[in-house]
C-alpha positions in Angstrom: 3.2 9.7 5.2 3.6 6.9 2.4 6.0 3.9 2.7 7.8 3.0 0.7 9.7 0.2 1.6 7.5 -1.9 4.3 9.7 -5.0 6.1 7.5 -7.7 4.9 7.2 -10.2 8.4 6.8 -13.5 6.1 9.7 -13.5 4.3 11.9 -12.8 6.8 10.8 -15.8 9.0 11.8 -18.2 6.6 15.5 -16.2 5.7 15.5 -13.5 7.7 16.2 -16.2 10.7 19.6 -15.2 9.3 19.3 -11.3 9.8 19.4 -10.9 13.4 20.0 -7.3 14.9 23.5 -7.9 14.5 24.3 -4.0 15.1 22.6 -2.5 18.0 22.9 0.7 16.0 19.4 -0.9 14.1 17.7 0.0 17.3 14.6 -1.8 17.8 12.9 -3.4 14.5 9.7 -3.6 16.5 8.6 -0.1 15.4 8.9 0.7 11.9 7.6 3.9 11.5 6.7 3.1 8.2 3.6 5.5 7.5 4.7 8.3 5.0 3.9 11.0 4.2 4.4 8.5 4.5 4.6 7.8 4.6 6.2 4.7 6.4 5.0 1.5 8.2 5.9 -0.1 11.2 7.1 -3.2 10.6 10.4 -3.8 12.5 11.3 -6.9 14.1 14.9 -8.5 15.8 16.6 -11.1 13.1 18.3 -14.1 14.3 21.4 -14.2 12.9 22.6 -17.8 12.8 24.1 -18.5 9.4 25.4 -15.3 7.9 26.8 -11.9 8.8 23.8 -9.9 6.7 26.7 -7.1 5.7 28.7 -9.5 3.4 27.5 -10.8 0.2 25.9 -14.1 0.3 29.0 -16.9 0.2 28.8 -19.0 -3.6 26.3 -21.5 -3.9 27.7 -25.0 -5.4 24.7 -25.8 -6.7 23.7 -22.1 -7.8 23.0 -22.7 -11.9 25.4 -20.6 -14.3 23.8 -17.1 -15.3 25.7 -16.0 -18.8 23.2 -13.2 -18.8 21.9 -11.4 -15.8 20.5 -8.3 -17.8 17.6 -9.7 -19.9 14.5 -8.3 -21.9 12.1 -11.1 -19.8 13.2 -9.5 -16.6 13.3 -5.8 -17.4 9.6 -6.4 -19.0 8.2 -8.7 -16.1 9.7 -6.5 -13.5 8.5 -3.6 -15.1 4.9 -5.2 -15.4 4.7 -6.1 -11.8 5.9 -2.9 -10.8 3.5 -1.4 -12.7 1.3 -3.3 -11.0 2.0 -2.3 -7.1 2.8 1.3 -8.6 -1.5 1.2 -9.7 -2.4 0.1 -6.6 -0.4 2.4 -4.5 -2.0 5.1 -6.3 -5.7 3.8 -4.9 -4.5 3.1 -1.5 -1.8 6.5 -1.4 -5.2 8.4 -2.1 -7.3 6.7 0.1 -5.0 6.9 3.3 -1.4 8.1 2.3 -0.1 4.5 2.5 2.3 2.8 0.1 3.7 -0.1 -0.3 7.4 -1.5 -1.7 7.0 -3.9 -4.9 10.9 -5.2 -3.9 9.0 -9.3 -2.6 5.9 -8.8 -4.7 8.3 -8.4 -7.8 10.9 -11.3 -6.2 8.5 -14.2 -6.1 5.6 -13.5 -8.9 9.0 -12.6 -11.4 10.3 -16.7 -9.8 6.4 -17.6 -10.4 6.5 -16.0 -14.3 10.0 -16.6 -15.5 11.4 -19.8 -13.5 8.2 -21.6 -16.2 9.0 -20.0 -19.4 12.9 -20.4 -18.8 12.0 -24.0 -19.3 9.7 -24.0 -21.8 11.7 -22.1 -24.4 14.3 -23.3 -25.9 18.0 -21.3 -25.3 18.7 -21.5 -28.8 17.5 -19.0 -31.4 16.0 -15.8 -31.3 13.3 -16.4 -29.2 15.5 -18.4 -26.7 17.9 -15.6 -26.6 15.2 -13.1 -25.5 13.0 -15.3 -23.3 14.7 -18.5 -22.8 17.9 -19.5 -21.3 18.8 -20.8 -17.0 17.1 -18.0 -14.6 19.3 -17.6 -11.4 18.9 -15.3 -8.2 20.8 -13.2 -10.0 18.5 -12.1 -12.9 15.9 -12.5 -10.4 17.4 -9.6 -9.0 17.1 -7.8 -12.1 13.4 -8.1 -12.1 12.8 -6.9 -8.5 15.6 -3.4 -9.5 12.9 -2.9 -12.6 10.1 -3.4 -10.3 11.0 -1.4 -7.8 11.7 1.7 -9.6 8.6 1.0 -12.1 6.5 0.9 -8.8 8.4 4.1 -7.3 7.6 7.5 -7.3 4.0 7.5 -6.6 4.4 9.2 -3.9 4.6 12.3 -5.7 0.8 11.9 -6.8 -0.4 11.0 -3.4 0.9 14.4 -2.0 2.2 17.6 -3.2 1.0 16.7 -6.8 -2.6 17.1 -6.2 -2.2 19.5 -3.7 -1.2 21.6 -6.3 -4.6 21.0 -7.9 -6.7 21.7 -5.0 -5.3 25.0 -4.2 -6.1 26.0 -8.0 -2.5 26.4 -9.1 -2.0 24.8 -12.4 -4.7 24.2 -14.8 -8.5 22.9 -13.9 -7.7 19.2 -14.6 -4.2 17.0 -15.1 -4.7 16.1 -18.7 -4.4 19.7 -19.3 -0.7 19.2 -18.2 0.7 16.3 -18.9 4.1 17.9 -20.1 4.3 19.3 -16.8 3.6 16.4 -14.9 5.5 14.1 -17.0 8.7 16.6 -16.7 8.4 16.9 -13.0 7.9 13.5 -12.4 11.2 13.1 -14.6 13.5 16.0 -12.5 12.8 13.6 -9.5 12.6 10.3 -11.0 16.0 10.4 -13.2 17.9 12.9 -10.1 17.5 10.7 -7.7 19.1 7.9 -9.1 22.0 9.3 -10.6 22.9 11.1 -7.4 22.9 7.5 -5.3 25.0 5.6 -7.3 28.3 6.6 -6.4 27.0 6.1 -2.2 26.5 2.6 -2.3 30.3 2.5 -2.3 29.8 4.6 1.0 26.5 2.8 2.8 26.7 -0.7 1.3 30.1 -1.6 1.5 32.1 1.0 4.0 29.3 1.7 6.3 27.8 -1.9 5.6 24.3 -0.8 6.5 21.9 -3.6 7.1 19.1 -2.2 5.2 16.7 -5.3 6.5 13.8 -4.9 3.9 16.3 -5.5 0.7 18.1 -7.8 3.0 14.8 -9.9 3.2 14.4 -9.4 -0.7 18.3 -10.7 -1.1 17.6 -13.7 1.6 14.1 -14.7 0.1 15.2 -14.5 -3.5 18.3 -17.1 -2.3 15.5 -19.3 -0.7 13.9 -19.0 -4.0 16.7 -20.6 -6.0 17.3 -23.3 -3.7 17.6 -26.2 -5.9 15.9 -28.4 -3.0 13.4 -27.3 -1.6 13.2 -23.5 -3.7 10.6 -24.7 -6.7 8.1 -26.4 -4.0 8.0 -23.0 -2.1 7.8 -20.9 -4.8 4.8 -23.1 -6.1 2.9 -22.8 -3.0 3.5 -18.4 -2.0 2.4 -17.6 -5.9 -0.6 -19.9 -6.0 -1.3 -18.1 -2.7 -0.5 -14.9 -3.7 -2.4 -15.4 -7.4 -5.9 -16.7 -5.6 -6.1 -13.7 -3.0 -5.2 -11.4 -5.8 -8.1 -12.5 -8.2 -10.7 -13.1 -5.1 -9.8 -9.4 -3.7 -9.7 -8.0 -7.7 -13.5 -9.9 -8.1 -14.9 -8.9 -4.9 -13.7 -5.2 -5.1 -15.1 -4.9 -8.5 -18.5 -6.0 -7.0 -18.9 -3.9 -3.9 -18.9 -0.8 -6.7 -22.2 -2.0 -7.3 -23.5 -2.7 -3.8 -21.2 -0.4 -1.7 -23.9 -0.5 1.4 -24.2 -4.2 1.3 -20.7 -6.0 0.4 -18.2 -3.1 1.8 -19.3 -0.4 4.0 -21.8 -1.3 7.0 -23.1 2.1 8.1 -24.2 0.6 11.9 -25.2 4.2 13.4 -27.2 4.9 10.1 -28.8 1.5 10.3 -29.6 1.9 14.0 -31.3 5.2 13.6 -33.1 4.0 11.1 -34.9 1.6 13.5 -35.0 4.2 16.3 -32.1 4.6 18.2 -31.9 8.1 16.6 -29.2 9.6 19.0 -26.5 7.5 17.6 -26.7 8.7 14.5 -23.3 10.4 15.9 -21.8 7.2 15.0 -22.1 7.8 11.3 -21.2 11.5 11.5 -18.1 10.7 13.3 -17.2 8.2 10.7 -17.5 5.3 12.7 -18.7 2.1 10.3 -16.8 -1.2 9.1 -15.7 -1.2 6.1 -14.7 -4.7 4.6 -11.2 -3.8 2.5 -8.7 -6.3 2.4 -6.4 -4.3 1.3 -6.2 -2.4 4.6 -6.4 -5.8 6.2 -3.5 -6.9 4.6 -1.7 -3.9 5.7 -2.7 -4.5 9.3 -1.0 -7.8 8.7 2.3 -6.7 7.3 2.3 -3.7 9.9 2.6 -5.6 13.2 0.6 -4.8 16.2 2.5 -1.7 17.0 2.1 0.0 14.1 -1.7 -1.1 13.8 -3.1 -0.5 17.1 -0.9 2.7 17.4 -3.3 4.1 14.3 -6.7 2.9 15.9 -5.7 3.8 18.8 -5.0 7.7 17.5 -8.2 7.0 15.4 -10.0 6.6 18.6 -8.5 9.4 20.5 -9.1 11.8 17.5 -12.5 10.8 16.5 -13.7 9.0 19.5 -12.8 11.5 21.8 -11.1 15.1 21.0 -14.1 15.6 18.3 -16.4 15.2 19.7 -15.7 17.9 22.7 -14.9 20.1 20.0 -18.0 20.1 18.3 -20.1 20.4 21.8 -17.9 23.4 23.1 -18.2 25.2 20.0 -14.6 25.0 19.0 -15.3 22.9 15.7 -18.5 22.8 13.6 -20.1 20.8 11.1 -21.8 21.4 7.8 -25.5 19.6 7.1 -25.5 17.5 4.1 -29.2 16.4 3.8 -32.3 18.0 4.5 -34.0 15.2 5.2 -31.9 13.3 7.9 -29.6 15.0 10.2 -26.5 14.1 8.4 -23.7 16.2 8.9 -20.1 16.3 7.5 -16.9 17.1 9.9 -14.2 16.8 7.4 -14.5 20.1 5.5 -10.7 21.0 4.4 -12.2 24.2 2.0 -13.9 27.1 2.9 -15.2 29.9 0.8 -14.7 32.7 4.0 -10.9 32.1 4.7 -11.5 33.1 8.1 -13.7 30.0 8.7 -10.3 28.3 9.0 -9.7 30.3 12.4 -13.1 31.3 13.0 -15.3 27.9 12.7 -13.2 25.0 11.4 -14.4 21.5 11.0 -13.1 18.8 13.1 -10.6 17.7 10.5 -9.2 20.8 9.6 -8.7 21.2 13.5 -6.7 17.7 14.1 -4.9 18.0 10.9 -2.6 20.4 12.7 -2.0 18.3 15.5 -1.5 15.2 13.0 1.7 16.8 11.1 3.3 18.1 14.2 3.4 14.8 15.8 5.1 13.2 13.0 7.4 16.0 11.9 8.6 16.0 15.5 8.5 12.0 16.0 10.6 11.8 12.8 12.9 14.5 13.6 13.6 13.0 17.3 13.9 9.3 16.2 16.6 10.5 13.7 18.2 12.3 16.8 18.3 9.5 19.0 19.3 7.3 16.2 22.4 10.1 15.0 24.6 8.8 18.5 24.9 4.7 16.3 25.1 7.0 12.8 28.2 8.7 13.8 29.5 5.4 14.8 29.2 4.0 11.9 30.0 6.8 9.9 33.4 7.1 11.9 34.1 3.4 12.0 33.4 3.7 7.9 36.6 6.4 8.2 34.2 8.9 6.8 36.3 11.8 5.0 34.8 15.4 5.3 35.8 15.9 1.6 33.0 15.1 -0.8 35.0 14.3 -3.7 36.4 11.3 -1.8 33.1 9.5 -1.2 32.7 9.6 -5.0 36.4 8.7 -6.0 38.2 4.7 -6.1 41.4 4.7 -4.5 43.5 2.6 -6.3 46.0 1.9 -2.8 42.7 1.3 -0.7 41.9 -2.0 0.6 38.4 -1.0 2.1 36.3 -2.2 -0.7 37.5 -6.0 -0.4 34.1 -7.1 0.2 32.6 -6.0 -2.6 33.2 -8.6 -4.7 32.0 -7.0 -7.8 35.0 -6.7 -10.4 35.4 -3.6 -11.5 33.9 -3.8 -15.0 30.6 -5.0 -13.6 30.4 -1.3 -11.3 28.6 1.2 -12.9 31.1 3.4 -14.8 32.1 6.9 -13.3 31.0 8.5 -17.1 27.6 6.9 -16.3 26.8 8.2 -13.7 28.5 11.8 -13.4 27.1 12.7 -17.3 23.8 11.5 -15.9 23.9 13.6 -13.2 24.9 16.9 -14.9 22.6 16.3 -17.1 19.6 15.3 -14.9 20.5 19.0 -13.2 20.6 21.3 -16.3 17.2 19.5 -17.0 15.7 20.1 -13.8 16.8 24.0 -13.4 15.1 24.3 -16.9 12.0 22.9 -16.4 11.3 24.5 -12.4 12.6 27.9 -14.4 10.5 27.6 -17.5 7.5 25.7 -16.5 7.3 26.4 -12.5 9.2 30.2 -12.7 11.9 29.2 -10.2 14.6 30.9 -10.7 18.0 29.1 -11.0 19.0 29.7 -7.4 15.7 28.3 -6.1 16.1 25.1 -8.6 19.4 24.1 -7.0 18.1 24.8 -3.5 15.4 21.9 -4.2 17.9 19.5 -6.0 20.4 20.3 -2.6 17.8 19.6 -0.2 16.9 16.6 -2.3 20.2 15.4 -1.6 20.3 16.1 1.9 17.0 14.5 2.4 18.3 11.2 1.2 21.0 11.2 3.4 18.7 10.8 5.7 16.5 8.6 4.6 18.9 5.9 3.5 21.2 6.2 6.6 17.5 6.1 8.8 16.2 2.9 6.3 19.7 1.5 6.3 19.6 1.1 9.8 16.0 1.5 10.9 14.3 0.5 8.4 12.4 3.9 9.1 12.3 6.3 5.9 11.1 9.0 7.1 11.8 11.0 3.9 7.6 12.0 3.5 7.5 13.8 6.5 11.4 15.1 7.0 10.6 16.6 3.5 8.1 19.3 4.6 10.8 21.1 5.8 11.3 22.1 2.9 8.1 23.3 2.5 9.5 26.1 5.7 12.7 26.8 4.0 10.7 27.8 0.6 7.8 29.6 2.5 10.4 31.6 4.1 12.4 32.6 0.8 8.3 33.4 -0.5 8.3 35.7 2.2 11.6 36.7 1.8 11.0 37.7 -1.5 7.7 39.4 -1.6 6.3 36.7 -3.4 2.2 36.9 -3.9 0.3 34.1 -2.4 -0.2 31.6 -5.4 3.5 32.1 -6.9 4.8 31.3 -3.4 2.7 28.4 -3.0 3.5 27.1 -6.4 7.1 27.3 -5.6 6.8 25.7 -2.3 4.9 22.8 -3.8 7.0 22.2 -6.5 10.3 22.4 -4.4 8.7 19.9 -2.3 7.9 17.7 -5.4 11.7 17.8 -6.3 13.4 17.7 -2.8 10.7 14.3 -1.6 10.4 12.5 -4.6 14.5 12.6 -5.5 15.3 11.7 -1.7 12.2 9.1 -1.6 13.9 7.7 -5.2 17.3 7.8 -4.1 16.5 5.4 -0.9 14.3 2.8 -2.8 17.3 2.5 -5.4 19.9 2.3 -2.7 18.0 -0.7 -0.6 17.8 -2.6 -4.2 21.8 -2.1 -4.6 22.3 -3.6 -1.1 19.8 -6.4 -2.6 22.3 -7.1 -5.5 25.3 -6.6 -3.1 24.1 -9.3 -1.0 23.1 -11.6 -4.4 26.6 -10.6 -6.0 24.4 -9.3 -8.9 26.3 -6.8 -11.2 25.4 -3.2 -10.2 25.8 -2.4 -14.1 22.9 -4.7 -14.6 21.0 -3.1 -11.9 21.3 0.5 -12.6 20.1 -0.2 -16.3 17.3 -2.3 -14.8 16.5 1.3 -12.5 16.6 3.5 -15.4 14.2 1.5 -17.3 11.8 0.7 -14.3 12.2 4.9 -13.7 11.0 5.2 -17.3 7.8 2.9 -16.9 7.4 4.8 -13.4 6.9 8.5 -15.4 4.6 7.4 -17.6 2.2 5.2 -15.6 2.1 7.4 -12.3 0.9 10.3 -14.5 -1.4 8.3 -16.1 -3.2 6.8 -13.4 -3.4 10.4 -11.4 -4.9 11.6 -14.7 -7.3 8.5 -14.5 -8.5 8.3 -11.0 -8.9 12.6 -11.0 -11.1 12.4 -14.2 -13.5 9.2 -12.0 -13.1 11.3 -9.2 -12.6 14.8 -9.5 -13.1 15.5 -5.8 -9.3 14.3 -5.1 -8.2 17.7 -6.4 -11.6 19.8 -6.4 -12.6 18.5 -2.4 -16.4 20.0 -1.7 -17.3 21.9 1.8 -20.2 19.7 1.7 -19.7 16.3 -0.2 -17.0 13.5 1.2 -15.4 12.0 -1.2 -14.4 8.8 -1.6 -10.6 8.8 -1.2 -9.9 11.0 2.1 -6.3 12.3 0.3 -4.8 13.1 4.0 -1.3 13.7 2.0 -2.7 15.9 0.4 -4.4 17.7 3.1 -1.4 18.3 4.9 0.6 19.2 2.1 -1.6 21.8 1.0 -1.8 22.9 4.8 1.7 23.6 5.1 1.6 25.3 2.0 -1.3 27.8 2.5 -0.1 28.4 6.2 3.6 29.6 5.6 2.9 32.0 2.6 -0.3 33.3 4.6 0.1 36.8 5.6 -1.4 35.5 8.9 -1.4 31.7 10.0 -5.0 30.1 9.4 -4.3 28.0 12.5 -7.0 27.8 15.1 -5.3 28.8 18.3 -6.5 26.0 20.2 -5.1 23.6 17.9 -2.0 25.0 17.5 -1.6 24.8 21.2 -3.0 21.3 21.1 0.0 20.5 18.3 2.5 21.4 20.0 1.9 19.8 23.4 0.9 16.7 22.0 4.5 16.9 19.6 6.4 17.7 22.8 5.1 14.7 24.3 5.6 12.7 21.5 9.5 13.6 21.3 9.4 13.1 25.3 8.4 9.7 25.0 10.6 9.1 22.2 13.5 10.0 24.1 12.6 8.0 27.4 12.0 5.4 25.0 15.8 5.4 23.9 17.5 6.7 26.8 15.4 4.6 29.7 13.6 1.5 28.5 15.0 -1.8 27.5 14.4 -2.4 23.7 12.4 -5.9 24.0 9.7 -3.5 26.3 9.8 -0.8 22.6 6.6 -2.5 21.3 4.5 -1.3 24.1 5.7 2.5 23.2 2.8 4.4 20.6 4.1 4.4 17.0 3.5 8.5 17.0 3.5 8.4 13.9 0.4 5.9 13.2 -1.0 7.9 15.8 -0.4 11.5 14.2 -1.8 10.1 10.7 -4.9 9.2 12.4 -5.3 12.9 13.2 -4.9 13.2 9.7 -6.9 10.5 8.0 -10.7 10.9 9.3 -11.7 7.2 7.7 -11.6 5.2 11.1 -12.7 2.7 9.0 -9.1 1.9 8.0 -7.6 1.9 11.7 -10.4 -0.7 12.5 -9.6 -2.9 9.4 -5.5 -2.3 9.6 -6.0 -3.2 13.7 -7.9 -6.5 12.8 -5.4 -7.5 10.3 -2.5 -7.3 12.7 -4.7 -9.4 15.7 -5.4 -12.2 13.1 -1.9 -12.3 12.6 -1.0 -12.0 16.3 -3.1 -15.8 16.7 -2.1 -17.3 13.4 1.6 -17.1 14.2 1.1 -18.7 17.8 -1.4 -21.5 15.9 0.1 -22.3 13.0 3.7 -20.9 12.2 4.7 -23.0 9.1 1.7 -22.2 7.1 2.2 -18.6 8.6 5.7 -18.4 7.4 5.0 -19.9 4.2 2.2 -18.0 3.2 1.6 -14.6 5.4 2.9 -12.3 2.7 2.1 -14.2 -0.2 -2.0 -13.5 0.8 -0.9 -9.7 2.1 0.3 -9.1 -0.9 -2.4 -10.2 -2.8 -5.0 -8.6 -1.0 -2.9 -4.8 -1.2 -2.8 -5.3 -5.3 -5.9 -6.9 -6.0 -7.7 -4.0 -4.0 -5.5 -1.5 -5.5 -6.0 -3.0 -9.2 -9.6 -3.3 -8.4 -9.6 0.2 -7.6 -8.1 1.1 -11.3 -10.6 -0.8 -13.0 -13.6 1.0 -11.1 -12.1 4.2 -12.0 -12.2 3.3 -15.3 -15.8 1.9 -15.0 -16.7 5.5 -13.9 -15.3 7.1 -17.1 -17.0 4.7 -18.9 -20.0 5.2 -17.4 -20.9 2.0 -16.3 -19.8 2.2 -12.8 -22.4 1.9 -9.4 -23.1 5.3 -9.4 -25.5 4.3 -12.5 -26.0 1.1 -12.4 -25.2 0.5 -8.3 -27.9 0.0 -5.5 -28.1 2.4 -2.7 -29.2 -0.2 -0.1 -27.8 0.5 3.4 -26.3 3.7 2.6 -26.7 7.1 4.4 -29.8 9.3 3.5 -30.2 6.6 0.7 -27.5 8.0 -1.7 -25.0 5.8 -3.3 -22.3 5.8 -1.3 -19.6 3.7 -3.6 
């Protein structure tokens, strides 16, 4: 349900004019399904390719400045900053909706912005020239975006089967209580995942030459970057841009903590029922109000139309339409939360009676089923349609059945030409194959001794890991569609049926289903980001050496801060992992929902499946794959835009904020008219404000968690004005 890797529209406008869909195998780049488990957002467009044939490195630059070291401290520690910095944010907005967001452009033009500067200012000679000074190039610049990316990776773990752990009451009451298990399991994935995709870019970069079009825009814009003409202007202007929303959103997020009723949420039905139009309070129990976050906004602008108005439109036909019949033919119910206003809640997810789930669900618990169907089937039949062109390629790429020969050089090949990479600048075999070994014995002893997997079931999850990122990097390579969030709860059936199998007890079953999903989704999701940021270097003719040692650092960084932050917003908010019957909670964790869904559903003697949602799921998921496959088989590709984004539309079954729909649907409509009014400025400064609206919410986010801990956050020192039943609603 989370993205990972989002095609950014801005940048590819100014050298993405050189990326057009030069392989019909791409399919149309008008739907990226990239909303994860997202997972993944839709963001695809067709590339005009004018200049350059996008699956070659970049021809030599004459005027391109001499790089004697591409590998630096300053880029590791900037990347691994700024990557730090999307990674916080993408736990606020993973946990508010399931989104995330790829750091690969953030981390390209505000590590130009930081570094370009100082490389002037210092001197090169010395000791402090030698660590921070010295000519930055595209190709160091492509260091910082490998360290970022990988620093900002992995949080998809803790938007999804992490605290899903935690709200079935399967590890210990809080995180902090296990931070050497989180930190371990967040390590089996992190450190597996990269060591398993190194030897592939061999096989998708340079045999299969894979267009990857989101570290293709990354490659072209970091090019644009270094122009020596007009490069330094343009950088100027997108991180003055991106710096001003980023402190305007930061500031103004910070505030509406204090005055959530006033400057963020406008509760219309409340506010109309308090002057008399008491029928619609319906509005507010439904969950239809504004809410002013720029963040979503921004994501509505980096999304596309499709995408955008594919999620409100679900939003409306789940919230606006299916429940509310449910709740007035009695096959959903609601659950009063005031006494004094008829407030009620439709998005209990726990019951005390289990057979409430069956017997008298709420409205959310009823569309979540429908929600996961929809985009495990979607995800499933766009990777079918999509196999025909991936066979292609794979046979054009003289793919060998033999798995030893997609790791091994051939000495009397002439395949890898291309890569102009000498040899020495590859990442040794030693590297990678010691790293892998060793990543292995270290996973199978931590799912055995901390998890109680036994060693067969710990190299199941590593071998689906695998096969999961075949997918996903064949699907992003050509799609731009990883789909790995959702594709990865099948893994989730495979481990509930060995559960079963087995005899397993409820909670063992469901630990080791979580926990095989942890492994299998966050080593596939890993594996994709880090094979995107090698086609990045590819195209730069950066040193993959450089790269992969950039990765492993940015991994390290990754570990550590993703466990801290899920330790820091659960301790603000301990209704992430401890969700109420009765109370919402302020981030609606739909990840986590349906992760935890899946799990309690296959290692339930009985499915806790209402019937008439399960029927409801799978005609709407037929449908879905129906009008996947006329969409493929029937209908011109420039007519693809005007087909629903299933996806969007199954995660707004999922996520009951509408709010979020309405804001991510405006976003897209303002850019729809600023394009047509005013390209240039659009071109030159779309993603540069995105971007700083996504991290300054996200960052603003942090910083109000930590305001709670400290106890000077709205709830104490906040005004209540404008919120329902006059509680503080922040």
């Amino acid at each position: 349900m989370s993205s990972t890797v989002p095609a950014y529209e801005t940048e590819r406008s100014q050298g993405l004019s050189e990326l057009r869909s030069h392989d019909e195998s791409a399919g149309s780049m008008e739907e990226k399904a990239g909303l994860k488990d997202k997972e993944i957002l839709d963001v695809r467009d067709d590339y005009d390719l004018n200049t350059h044939d996008i699956t070659r490195p970049f021809p030599p630059d004459a005027d391109e400045i001499e790089e004697p070291h591409q590998l630096t401290i300053r880029a590791v520690f900037v990347g691994s900053c700024l990557g730090a910095i999307v990674g916080a944010s993408n736990i606020y907005l993973g946990l508010k909706t399931g989104f995330t967001f790829g750091p690969q452009l953030f981390g390209s033009i505000f590590g130009y912005a930081i570094i370009k500067p100082l490389s002037k200012a210092l001197p090169e000679t010395g000791l402090i020239g030698r660590l921070f000074g010295g000519p930055f190039g595209p190709k160091e610049n492509c260091t910082v975006q490998s360290a970022a990316t990988a620093a900002g990776g992995i949080g998809i773990l803790f938007v999804s089967a992490v605290p899903a752990m935690y709200s079935l009451n399967l590890l210990s009451a809080t995180p902090s209580q296990d931070i050497g298990k989180l930190i371990a399991l967040t390590a089996c994935a992190g450190f597996f995942g990269i060591f398993f995709v190194i030897p592939l870019r061999k096989y998708y970069i340079v045999k299969q030459k894979l267009t990857f079009p989101t570290p293709a825009a990354t490659a072209i814009t970091i090019r644009a970057l270094h122009n020596s003409k007009t490069g330094a202007a343009a950088a100027r202007k997108k991180s003055l841009a991106l710096l001003t929303a980023f402190v305007i959103v930061f500031v103004y997020k910070v505030m509406t903590g204090y005055a959530p009723g006033v400057l963020y949420d406008w509760h219309i039905g409340w506010t109309l029922y308090r002057i008399g139009f008491t029928s619609i309070i319906s509005l507010e129990n439904f969950g239809w109000f504004i809410e002013f976050t720029p963040a979503f906004f921004g994501a509505g602008m980096l999304s596309g139309l499709n995408a955008s108005w594919s999620f409100f439109g679900g939003s409306i036909l789940a919230w606006g339409i299916i429940a509310p019949s449910l709740v007035k033919n009695g096959l959903a119910f609601g659950i009063p939360i005031s006494d004094e206003y008829p407030l009620i809640t439709y998005n209990a997810l726990v019951f005390s009676d289990p057979d409430k789930y069956v017997s008298e669900p709420s409205p959310r618990y009823w569309l979540l089923w429908p929600g996961v169907l929809m985009m495990l089937l979607y995800s499933f039949a766009d990777l079918a349609m999509n196999s025909g062109s991936i066979f292609q390629n794979i046979k054009k790429a003289g793919f060998n059945p033999n798995p030893v020969s997609w790791f091994r050089d051939d000495p009397n090949s002439t395949e890898e030409d291309e890569d102009l990479s000498p040899v020495e600048d590859r990442v040794p075999t030693l590297w990678w194959t010691v790293g892998l070994a060793l990543s292995v014995v270290l996973c199978v002893s931590i799912l055995a001794t901390m998890f109680h997997m036994n060693v067969g079931e710990a190299i199941l999850s590593l071998i689906l890991g695998f096969a999961f990122s075949f997918i996903g990097v064949q699907s992003s390579g050509t799609t731009d569609v990883n789909p790995i969030s959702t594709v990865a709860k099948a893994s989730q059936l495979i481990f509930g049926g060995i559960g079963k199998s087995t005899g397993l007890s409820q909670d063992p079953a469901r630990v080791m289903n979580l926990t095989a999903g942890v492994i299998s989704a966050g080593s596939a999701a890993q594996s994709t980001d880090m094979t995107g940021d090698l086609k990045t270097g590819y195209l730069l003719r950066a040193k993959p050496r450089n790269q992969f040692i950039a990765q492993l650092c940015g991994s390290v960084v990754a570990i550590f801060l993703n466990v801290g932050l899920f330790i820091l917003f659960t301790n603000a908010t301990p209704c992430i992992i401890h969700p109420s019957e009765t109370e919402t909670c302020t981030y609606g964790a739909p990840s986590v929902a349906a992760w935890s869904a899946v799990a309690v559903a296959v290692s339930s003697p009985k499915l806790p499946i209402p019937p008439s949602s399960g029927y409801t799921a799978i005609a709407l998921g037929l449908f879905a794959v129906a009008t996947t496959v006329g969409k493929h088989l029937w209908l011109p590709k420039k007519y693809w835009h005007w087909v629903p984004n299933w996806n969007a539309v199954g995660l707004a079954f999922v996520v009951p904020q509408v709010y979020y729909s309405i804001a991510m649907a405006a976003g897209a409509t303002f850019n729809f008219f600023w394009v047509r009014r005013s390209p240039g400025s659009f071109d030159m400064y779309m993603f540069a404000v995105a971007a700083g609206m996504l991290a300054g919410e996200g960052l603003g986010g942090v910083l109000q968690a930590l305001l709670a801990i400290a106890k000077v956050d709205g709830g104490l020192y906040g005004t209540a004005i404008g919120c329902p039943g006059g509680e503080f609603c922040g």
